[in-house]
C-alpha positions in Angstrom: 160.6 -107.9 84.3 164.1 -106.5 85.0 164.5 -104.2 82.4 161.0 -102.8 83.3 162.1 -102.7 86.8 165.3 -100.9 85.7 163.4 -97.5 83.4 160.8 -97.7 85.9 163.4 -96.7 88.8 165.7 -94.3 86.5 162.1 -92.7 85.5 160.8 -92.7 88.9 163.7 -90.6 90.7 161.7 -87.3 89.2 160.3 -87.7 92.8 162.9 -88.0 95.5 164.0 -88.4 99.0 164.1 -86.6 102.0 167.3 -86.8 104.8 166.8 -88.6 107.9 168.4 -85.6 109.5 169.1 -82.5 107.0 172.8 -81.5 107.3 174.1 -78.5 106.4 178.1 -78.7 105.0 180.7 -75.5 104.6 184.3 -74.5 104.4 185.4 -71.7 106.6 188.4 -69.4 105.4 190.6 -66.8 107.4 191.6 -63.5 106.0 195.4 -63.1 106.2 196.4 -60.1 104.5 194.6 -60.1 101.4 194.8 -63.9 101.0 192.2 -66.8 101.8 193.1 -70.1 104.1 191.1 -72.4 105.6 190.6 -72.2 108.8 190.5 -75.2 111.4 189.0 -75.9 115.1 186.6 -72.6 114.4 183.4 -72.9 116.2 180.5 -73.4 114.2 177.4 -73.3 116.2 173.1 -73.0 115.9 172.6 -69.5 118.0 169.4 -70.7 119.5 169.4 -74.5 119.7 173.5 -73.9 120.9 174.3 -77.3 119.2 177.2 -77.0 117.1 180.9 -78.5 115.9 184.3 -77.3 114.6 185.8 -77.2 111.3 188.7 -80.0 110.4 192.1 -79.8 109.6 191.1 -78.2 106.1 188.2 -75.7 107.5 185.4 -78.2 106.7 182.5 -78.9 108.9 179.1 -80.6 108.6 176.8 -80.1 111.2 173.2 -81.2 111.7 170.6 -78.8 110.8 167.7 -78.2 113.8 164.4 -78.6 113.3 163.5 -75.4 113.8 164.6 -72.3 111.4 168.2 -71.0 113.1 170.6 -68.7 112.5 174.2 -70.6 112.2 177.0 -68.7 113.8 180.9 -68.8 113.1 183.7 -67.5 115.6 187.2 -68.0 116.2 189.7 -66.1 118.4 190.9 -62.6 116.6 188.5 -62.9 113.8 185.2 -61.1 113.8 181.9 -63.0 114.6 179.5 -64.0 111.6 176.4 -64.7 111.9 174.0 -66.1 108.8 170.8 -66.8 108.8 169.9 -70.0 106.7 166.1 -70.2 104.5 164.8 -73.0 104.2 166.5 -76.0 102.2 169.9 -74.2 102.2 172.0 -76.7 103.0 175.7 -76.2 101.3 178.1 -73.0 102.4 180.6 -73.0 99.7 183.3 -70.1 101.6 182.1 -68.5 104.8 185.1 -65.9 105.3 186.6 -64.4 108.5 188.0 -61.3 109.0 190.6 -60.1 111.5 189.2 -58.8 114.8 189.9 -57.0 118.0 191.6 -60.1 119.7 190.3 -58.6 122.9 186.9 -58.4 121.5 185.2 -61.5 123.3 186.6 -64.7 125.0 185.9 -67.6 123.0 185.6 -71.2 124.5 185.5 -73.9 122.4 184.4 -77.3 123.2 186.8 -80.2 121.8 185.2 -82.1 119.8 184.4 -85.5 120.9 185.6 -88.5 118.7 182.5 -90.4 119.3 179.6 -88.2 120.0 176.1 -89.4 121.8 173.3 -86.7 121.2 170.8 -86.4 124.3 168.1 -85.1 122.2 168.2 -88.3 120.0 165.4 -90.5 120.4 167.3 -93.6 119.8 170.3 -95.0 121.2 172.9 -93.4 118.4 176.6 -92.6 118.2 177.7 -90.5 115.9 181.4 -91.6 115.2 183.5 -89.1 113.5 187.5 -88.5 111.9 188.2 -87.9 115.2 187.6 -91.3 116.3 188.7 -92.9 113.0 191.8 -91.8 112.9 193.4 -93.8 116.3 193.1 -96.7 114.3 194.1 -97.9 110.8 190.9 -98.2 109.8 191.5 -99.7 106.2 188.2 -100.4 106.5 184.8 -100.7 107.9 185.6 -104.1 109.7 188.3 -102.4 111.3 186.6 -99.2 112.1 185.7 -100.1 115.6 188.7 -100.6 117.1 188.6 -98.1 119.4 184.6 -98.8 120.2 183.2 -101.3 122.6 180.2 -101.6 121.1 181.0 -103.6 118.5 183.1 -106.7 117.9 185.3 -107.8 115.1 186.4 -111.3 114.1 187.4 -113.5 111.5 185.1 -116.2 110.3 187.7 -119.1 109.7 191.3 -119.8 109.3 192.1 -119.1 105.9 189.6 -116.4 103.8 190.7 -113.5 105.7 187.1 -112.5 106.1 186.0 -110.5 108.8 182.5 -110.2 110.4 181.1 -108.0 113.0 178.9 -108.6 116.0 176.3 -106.4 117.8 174.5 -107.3 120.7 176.3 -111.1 120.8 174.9 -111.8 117.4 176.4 -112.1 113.8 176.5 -108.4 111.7 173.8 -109.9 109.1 171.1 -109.2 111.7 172.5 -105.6 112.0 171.2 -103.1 109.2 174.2 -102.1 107.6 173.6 -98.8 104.8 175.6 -96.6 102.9 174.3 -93.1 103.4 170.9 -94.6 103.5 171.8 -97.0 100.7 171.0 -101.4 101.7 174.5 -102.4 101.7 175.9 -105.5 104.0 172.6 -107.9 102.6 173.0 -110.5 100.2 175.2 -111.8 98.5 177.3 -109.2 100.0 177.0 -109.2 103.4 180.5 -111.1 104.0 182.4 -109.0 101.4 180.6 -105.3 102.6 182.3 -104.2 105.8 186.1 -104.8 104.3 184.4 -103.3 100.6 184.0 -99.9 102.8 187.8 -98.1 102.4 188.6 -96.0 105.7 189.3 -93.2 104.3 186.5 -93.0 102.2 184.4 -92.8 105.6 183.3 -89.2 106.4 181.2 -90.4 109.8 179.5 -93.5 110.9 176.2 -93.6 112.7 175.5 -96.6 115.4 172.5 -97.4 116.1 172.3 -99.9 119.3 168.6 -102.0 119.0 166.0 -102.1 116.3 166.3 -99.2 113.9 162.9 -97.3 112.3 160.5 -98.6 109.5 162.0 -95.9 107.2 164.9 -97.8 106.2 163.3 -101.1 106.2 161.9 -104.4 108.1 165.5 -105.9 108.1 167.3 -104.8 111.4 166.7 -106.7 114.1 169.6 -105.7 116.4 170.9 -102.5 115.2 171.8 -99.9 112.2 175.3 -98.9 110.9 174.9 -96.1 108.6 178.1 -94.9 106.4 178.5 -91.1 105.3 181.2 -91.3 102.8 182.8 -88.2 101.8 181.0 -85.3 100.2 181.5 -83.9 96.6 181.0 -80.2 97.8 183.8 -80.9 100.8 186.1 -83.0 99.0 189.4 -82.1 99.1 190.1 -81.2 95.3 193.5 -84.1 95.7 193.7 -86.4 98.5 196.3 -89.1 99.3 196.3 -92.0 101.8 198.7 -95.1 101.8 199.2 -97.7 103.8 202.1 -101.1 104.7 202.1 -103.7 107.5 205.1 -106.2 108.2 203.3 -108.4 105.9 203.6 -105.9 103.0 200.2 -105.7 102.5 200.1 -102.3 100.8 197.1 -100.3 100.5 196.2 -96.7 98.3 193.3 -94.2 98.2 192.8 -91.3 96.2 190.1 -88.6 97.0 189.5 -86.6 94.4 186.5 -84.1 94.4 185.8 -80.5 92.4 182.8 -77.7 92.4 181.9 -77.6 88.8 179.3 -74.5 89.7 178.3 -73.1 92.8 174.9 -76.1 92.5 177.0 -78.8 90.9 180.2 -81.0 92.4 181.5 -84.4 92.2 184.2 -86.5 93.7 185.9 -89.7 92.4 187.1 -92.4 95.1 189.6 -94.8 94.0 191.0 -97.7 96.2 193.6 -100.1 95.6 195.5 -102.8 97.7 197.2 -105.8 97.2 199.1 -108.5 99.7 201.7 -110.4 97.0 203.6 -112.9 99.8 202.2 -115.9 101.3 202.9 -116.1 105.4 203.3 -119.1 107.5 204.0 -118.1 111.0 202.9 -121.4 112.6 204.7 -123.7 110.3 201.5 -125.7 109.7 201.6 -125.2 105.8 198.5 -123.1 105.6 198.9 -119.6 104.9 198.0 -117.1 107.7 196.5 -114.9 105.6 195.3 -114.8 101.8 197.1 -113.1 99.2 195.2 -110.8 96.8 193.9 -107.4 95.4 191.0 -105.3 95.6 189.8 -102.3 93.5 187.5 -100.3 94.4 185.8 -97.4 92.5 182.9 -95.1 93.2 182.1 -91.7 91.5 179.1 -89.5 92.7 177.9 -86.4 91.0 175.8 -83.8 93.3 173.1 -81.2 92.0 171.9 -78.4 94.7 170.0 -75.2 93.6 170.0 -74.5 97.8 166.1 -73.8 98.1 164.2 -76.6 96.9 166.2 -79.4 94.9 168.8 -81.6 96.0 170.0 -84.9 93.7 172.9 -87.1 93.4 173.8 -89.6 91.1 176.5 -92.4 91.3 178.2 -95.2 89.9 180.0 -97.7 92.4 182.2 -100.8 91.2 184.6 -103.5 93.1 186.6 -106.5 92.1 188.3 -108.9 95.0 190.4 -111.2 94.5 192.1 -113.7 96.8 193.9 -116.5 97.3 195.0 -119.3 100.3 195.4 -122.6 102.0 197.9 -124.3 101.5 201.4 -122.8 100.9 201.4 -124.1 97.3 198.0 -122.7 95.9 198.4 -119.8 93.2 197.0 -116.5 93.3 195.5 -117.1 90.3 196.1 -120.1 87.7 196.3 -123.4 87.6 195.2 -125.4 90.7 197.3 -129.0 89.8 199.4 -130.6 92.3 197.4 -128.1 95.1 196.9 -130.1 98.2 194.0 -128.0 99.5 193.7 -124.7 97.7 190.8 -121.3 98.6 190.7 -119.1 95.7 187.7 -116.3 95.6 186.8 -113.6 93.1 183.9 -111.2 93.9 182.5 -108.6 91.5 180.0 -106.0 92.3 178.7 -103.2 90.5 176.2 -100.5 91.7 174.0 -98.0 90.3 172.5 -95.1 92.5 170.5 -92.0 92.6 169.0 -89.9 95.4 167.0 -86.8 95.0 164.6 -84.7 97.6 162.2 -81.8 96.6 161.8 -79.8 99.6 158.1 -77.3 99.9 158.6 -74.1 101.2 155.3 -73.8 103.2 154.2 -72.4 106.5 153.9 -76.7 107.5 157.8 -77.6 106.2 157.6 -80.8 103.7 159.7 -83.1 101.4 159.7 -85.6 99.3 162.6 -87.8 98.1 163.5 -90.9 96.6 166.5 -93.1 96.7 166.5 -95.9 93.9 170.0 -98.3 94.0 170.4 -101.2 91.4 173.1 -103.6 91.6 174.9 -106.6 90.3 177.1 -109.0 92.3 178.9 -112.2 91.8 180.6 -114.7 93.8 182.7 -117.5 92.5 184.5 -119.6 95.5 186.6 -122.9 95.3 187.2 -124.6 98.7 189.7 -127.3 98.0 187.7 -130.0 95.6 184.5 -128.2 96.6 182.8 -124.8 94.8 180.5 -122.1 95.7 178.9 -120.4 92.8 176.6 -117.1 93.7 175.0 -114.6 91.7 172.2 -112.0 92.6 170.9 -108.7 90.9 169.0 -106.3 93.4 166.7 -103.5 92.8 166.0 -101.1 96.0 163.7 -98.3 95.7 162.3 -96.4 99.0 159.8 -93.3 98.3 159.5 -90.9 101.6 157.2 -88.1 102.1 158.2 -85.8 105.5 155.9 -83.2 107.0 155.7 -81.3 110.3 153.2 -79.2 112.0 155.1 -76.1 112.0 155.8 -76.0 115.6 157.5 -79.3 115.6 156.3 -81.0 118.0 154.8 -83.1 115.3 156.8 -84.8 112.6 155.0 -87.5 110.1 157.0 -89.9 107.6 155.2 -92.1 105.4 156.3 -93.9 101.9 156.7 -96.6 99.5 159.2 -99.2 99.1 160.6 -101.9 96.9 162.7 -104.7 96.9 163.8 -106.9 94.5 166.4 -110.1 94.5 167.2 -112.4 92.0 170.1 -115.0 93.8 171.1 -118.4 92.7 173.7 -120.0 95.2 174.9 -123.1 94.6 177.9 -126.1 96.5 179.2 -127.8 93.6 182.1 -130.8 94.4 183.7 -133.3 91.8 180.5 -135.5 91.5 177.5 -133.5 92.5 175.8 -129.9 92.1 173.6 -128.6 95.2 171.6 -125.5 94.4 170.1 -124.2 97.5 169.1 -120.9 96.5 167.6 -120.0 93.4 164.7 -117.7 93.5 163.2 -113.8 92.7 161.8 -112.4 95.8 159.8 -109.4 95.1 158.8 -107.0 98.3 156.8 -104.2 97.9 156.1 -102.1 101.2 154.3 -99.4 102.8 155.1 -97.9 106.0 154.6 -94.4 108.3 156.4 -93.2 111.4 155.1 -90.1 113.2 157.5 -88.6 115.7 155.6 -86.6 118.9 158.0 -83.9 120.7 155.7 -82.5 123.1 159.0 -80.7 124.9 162.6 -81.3 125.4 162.1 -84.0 128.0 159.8 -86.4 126.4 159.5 -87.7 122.8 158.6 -90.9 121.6 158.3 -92.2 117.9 155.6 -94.7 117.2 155.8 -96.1 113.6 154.7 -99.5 111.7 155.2 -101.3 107.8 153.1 -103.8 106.1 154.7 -105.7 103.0 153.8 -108.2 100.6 156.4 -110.8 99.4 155.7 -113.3 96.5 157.1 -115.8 98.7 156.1 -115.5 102.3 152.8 -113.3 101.6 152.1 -110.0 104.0 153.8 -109.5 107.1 154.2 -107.0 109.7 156.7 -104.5 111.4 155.7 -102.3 114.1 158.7 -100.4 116.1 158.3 -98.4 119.3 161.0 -95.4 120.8 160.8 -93.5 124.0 163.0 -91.3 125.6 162.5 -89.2 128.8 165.2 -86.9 130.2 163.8 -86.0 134.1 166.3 -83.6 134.6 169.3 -82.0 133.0 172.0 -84.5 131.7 169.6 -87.4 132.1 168.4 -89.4 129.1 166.6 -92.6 129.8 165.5 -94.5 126.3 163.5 -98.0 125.3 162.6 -99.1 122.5 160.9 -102.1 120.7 159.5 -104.0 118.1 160.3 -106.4 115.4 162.5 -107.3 112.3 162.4 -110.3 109.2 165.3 -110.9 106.6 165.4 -113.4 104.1 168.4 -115.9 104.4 170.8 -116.8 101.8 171.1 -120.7 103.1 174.3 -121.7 100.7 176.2 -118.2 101.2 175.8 -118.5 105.1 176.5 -122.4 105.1 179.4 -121.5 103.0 181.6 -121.6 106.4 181.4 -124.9 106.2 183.4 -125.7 103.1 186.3 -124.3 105.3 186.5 -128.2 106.2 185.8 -132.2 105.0 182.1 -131.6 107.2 179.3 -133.4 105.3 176.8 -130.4 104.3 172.7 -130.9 105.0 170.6 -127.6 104.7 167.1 -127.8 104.8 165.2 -127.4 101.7 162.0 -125.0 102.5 162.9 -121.4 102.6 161.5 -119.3 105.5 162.3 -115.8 107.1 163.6 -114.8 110.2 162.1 -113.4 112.8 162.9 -111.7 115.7 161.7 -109.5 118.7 164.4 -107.2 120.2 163.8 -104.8 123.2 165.8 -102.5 124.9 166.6 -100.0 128.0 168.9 -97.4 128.3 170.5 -94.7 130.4 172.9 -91.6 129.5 174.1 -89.6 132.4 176.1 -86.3 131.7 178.2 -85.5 134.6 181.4 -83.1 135.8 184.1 -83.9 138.3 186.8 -81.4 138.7 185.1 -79.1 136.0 185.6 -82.0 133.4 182.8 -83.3 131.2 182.3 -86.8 131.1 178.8 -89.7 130.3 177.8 -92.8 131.6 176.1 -95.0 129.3 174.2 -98.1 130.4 171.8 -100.4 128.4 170.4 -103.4 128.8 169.1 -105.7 125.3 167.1 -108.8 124.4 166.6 -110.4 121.0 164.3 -113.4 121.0 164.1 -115.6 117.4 160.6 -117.0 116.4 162.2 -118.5 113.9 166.1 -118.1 112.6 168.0 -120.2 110.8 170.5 -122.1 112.9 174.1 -122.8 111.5 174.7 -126.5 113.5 178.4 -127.7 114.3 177.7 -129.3 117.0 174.9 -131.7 116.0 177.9 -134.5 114.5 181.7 -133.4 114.7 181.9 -134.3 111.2 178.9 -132.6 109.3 176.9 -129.7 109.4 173.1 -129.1 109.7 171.7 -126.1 109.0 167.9 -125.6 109.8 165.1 -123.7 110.7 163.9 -123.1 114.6 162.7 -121.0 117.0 163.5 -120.4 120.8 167.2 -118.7 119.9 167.9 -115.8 122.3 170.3 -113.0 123.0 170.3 -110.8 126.4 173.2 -108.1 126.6 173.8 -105.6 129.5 176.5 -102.9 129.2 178.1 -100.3 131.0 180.5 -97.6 129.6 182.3 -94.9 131.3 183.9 -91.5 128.9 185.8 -88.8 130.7 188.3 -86.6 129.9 190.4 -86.0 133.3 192.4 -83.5 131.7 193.0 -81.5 128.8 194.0 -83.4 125.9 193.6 -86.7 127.9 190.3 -88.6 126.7 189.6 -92.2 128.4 186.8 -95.0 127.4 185.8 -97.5 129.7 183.4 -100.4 129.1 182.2 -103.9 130.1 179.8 -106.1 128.9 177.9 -109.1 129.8 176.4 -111.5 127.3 173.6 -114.5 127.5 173.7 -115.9 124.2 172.2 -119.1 123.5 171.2 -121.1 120.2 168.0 -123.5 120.2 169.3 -126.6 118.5 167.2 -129.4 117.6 169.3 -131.7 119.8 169.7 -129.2 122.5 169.8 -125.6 123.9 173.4 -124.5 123.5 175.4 -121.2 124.4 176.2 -119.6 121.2 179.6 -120.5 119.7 182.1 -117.6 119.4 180.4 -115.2 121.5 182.5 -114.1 124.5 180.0 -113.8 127.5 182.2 -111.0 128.9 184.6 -108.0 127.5 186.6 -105.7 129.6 187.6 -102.7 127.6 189.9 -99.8 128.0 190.8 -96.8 125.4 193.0 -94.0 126.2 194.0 -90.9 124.1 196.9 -88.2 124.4 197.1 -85.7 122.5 200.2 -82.8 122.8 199.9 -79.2 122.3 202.0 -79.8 119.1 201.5 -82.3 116.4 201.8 -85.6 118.8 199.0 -88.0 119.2 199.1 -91.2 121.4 195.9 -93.9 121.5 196.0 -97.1 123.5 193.8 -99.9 123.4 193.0 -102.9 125.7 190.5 -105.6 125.3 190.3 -108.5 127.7 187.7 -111.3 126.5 186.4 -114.6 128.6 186.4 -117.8 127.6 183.9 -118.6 124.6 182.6 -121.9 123.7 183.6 -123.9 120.7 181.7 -126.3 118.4 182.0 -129.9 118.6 184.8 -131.3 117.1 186.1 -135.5 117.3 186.2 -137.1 120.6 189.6 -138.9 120.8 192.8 -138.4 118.8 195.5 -135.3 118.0 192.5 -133.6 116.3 190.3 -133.1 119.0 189.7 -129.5 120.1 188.7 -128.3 123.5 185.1 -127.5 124.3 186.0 -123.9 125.2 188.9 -120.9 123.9 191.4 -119.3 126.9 190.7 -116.1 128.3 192.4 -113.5 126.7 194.0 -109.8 126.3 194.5 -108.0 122.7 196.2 -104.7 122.9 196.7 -102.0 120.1 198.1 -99.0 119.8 198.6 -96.1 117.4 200.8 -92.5 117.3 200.0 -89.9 115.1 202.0 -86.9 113.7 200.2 -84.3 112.1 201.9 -82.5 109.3 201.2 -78.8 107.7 198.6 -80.6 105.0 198.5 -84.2 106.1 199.7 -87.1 109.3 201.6 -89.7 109.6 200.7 -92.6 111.5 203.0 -95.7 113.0 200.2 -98.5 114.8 200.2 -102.1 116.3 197.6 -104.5 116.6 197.8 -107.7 118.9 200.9 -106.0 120.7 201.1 -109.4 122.9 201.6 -110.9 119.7 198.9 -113.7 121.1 198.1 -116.3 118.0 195.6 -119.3 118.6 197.9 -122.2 117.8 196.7 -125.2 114.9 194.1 -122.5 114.0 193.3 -125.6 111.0 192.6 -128.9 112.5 194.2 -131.5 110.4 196.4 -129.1 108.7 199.0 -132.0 107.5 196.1 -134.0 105.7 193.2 -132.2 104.2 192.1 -134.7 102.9 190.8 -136.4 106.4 187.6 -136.1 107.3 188.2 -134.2 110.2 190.0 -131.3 108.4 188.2 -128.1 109.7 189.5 -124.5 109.3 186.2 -122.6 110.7 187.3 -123.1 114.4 188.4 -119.9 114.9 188.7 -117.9 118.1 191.4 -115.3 118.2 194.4 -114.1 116.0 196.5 -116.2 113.9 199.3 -114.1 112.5 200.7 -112.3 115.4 201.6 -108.7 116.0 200.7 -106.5 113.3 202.8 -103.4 112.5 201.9 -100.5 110.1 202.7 -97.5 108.8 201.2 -94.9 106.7 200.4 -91.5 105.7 197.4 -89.2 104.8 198.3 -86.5 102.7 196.0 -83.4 101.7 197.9 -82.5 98.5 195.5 -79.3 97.9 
């Protein structure tokens, strides 16, 4: 069945796949006495629609393509004007060249680009994060690429694996939809490993979608949809160089290397390495604050365009982790005698993928497309005396026809899609073997969508999926967005409807081999389900002739059923189950304004009601602070100086139950407290340096790893884990575009 699966995908991607939103990417070049540079920060801009952007550092830009037939205009001070007007499916500008002007010839004003950008004529609640924003942080990764944002919060899942996971609306990042252009991603057997498998500066954009996502991509997101743009093969830079060192001499390395074979074919090659060689200690409690280990991480992607009717891309995508912890004796890799309580975790994924789009040329634009992604991961995790053995091989296939009425006011998605997942998961310890998952789910799906712009202040998409599984039978999805703008610089937005997923119950009660707990998971397999509903409100607004948006929202998720990770039940074991009742109600308010030139601020707070539906009793969620306070500021010089601050207070959250009496009890609930990070940036002729902090108070949760001095006692627990345990951070590195 696999291998039929397999030639019928590779076969089947003679159809092909259509954008979510068509983009259209270019290089821009100035005319300097005979010779060719690329120009940054010109305007590049839709004549009619006015929506536009700026080119980069390197004269690159990507901007989205309107629904309506445009002409796409490029200006910068002293050059002359040009103006081009795009057919149909033209969608890469290889060299769009300015000439010198009459710098008296027109005043050009040009709109700085906005690091996180929040479009008022999107129908859902989406921000559109770009370099901009990217770059006031690190951002090694995707875990750590939101920083700078509010919206999202980062953490580590336990004392010792150096795992991080993100949450969205006060619940864990597996109930977020998490893609790569378009692409399942963070699901699986890879949902802990994908957000820190993402390199930074592979990251071209990120789109953040806040609430349940549409039945395009799938029945799986229940609170929201991240969606990764990596770097383009047409845009690449032909040689580009990152590296990066903290005081812990973890040491990281990217190369970006992309070429334009023809004027319809390019390809890129991303290459990621990094490595942490010395075991750290900083609390003295023989339990290392961090693992040591490597990564490498490869990806190459080949691109065909003819620039009328045919787009496809093919790619080939492979990682290896390895790490290694716990106590200060265990190996990186080797022999395990003599270890008092060792971690040790190797994960191997490789991935196969192809996406292709035919677009019609008719009087009633059309496409059809086809994205097809097969992969291979596995998982092989020892926890002390105690194993976690995981495997799974994936088949995705989604099959999208697009049409419109040629006015636009009517858009109409429908299509096909397939899932496959064959996972074994299994605990074993030094006298049993527990295999909890072991199964081939097959999902075959149908959905449509149909978007309805009657004009620019009202548009609502209405949309619905029915799919089969082998295991649970048919099931449902229907999804509901609105949006109303009243007036100028008023958007108001809701949204509903519903989202499944199908646990992994040993890879998400692997937490709990982070300690001596006693492990009971329930036996019957069933899917999650959950209802999530949501207002919002973006104001536009100037004071002192200085843009700035107000962005409120207010979000409920309600479980029918989920399955409930239970610490709390016995201090000693864990329990995890099926139930229903579980909710999560968030309400936020943001604040961005720029109150002057160069000078960008972010303002936020957030309130949380997050409560999990034990068997024993409702509880407040454990981890989840009810409130944030957050604060972002950016400077930026007229030279090559920029300056980012970040400060994040969070309340108290509540912790799992842990023994009643003795030196190992924990209290019932973490301190309040601030985390501060900050960043400076230089920029060079063809690249930047950076020098950053993170946790500038140097705050660090003390005895992070209950039991520390005897892991053999049953009360040994390293998963009670609420803030930072190595201290301030330092780095340093350097992007350099080499040509």
């Amino acid at each position: 069945m696999k291998k039929l699966a397999i030639i019928w995908a590779v076969f089947s991607t003679a159809l092909t796949w259509p954008l979510e939103a068509q983009k259209v990417t270019g290089r821009v070049f100035a005319e300097e006495n005979g010779k060719l540079e690329p120009l940054p920060y010109a305007n590049v801009f839709w004549k009619i629609e006015k929506s536009g952007t700026v080119t980069d550092d390197h004269g690159l830009f990507v901007i989205d393509r309107p629904t309506k037939n445009d002409t796409l205009v490029v200006s910068f001070v002293g050059y002359k004007r040009l103006e081009l007007y795009l057919r149909p499916g033209v969608r890469q500008l290889d060299s769009l060249i300015l000439r010198p002007g009459n710098l008296l010839a027109e005043v050009e004003i040009r709109e700085v680009v906005k690091g996180i950008d929040l479009d008022p004529k999107a129908i859902q609640l989406t921000q559109n994060i770009g370099k901009k924003e990217l770059a006031k942080a690190a951002c090694c990764n995707l875990s750590e690429s939101f920083e700078t944002n509010p919206v999202v919060e980062s953490s580590f899942t336990d004392a010792i694996s150096g795992i991080r996971q993100i949450e969205l609306l006060g619940l864990s990042g597996k109930y977020t939809l998490l893609q790569t252009e378009n692409i399942p991603t963070g699901r699986a057997m890879n949902q802990l490993l994908a957000l820190s498998a993402i390199p930074g500066p592979w990251i071209e954009s990120i789109q953040l979608t806040k609430g349940i996502g549409s039945v395009v991509n799938g029945f799986e997101s229940m609170t929201g949809h991240i969606n990764v743009e990596l770097l383009k093969p047409e845009s690449a830079p032909y040689l580009h160089l990152n590296g990066y060192v903290n005081n812990a001499l973890r040491m990281e390395a990217n190369a970006l290397l992309g070429s334009v074979v023809t004027d319809h074919l390019s390809q890129h090659t991303l290459i990621h390495l990094n490595a942490s060689t010395i075991p750290w200690d900083m609390n003295g409690d023989g339990f290392m604050d961090m693992p040591i280990g490597q990564q490498v991480n490869l990806q190459n992607k080949w691109k065909y365009s003819d620039g009328r009717r045919f787009e496809g891309q093919v790619g080939l995508r492979f990682l290896n982790d390895s790490r290694a912890s716990g106590t200060m004796e265990t190996p990186l890799l080797g022999a395990l005698a003599g270890v008092q309580w060792p971690y040790r975790a190797r994960e191997r994924r490789w991935e196969f993928f192809t996406k292709n789009a035919f677009i019609f040329e008719t009087e009633k634009p059309s496409s059809i497309g086809h994205i097809v992604s097969v992969h291979q991961h596995t998982s092989d995790r020892l926890y002390g005396n105690r194993r976690f053995d995981g495997h799974q091989w994936s088949l995705y296939q989604n099959l999208i026809y697009q049409s419109g009425d040629g006015s636009n006011q009517w858009i109409f998605k429908a299509g096909l899609s397939q899932q496959i997942d064959q996972v074994f998961g299994a605990f074993e310890d030094t006298s049993s073997v527990e295999t909890y998952d072991q199964r081939t789910e097959v999902v075959h799906g149908a959905f449509a969508e149909i978007s309805w712009i009657p004009s620019e202040r009202f548009s609502a998409v209405a949309g619905g999926r029915v799919d089969y599984s082998n295991l649970f039978g048919f099931f449902a999805t229907p999804r509901l967005h609105l949006r109303f703008a009243p007036w100028e610089g008023t958007v108001l937005r809701a949204h509903v409807g519903t989202g499944r997923r199908t646990p992994l119950l040993a890879l998400e009660s692997a937490q709990a081999l982070m300690s001596n707990r006693r492990i009971f998971i329930a036996s019957q397999l069933q899917q999650e389900h959950a209802l999530n509903a949501g207002l919002s409100l973006q104001q536009d607004f100037r004071l002192n002739y200085r843009k700035g948006t107000i962005t409120a929202d207010i979000q409920r998720t309600y479980f029918y059923n989920q399955f409930i990770q239970d610490f709390d039940l016995h201090a000693l074991e864990y329990h995890g189950y099926f139930n229903r009742g579980s909710s999560a109600d968030h309400v936020m308010l943001q604040l961005d304004y720029e109150p002057m030139r160069r000078f960008e601020t972010r303002l936020a707070y957030r309130r949380q009601w997050v409560f999990t539906e034990f068997t024993h009793q409702r509880l407040e969620t454990p981890y989840v602070a009810p409130e944030r306070w957050f604060a972002n500021v950016a400077y930026s010089t007229r030279g090559n100086w920029k300056f980012d601050l970040t400060v994040n207070y969070f309340k108290s959250r509540r912790l799992p139950q842990t023994v009643e009496k003795g030196s190992f009890r924990v209290e019932d609930r973490s301190p309040d407290f601030w985390i501060v990070n900050g960043q400076i940036n230089y920029t060079l002729k063809k690249g930047e340096l950076y020098l950053g902090v993170e946790n500038l108070l140097d705050l660090r949760q003390l005895n992070p790893v209950i039991a520390a001095g005897d892991p053999l006692h049953p009360a040994f627990d390293a998963t009670i884990v609420w803030g930072p345990i190595f201290g301030r951070m330092v780095y340093a590195g350097i992007n350099w575009q080499v040509f």
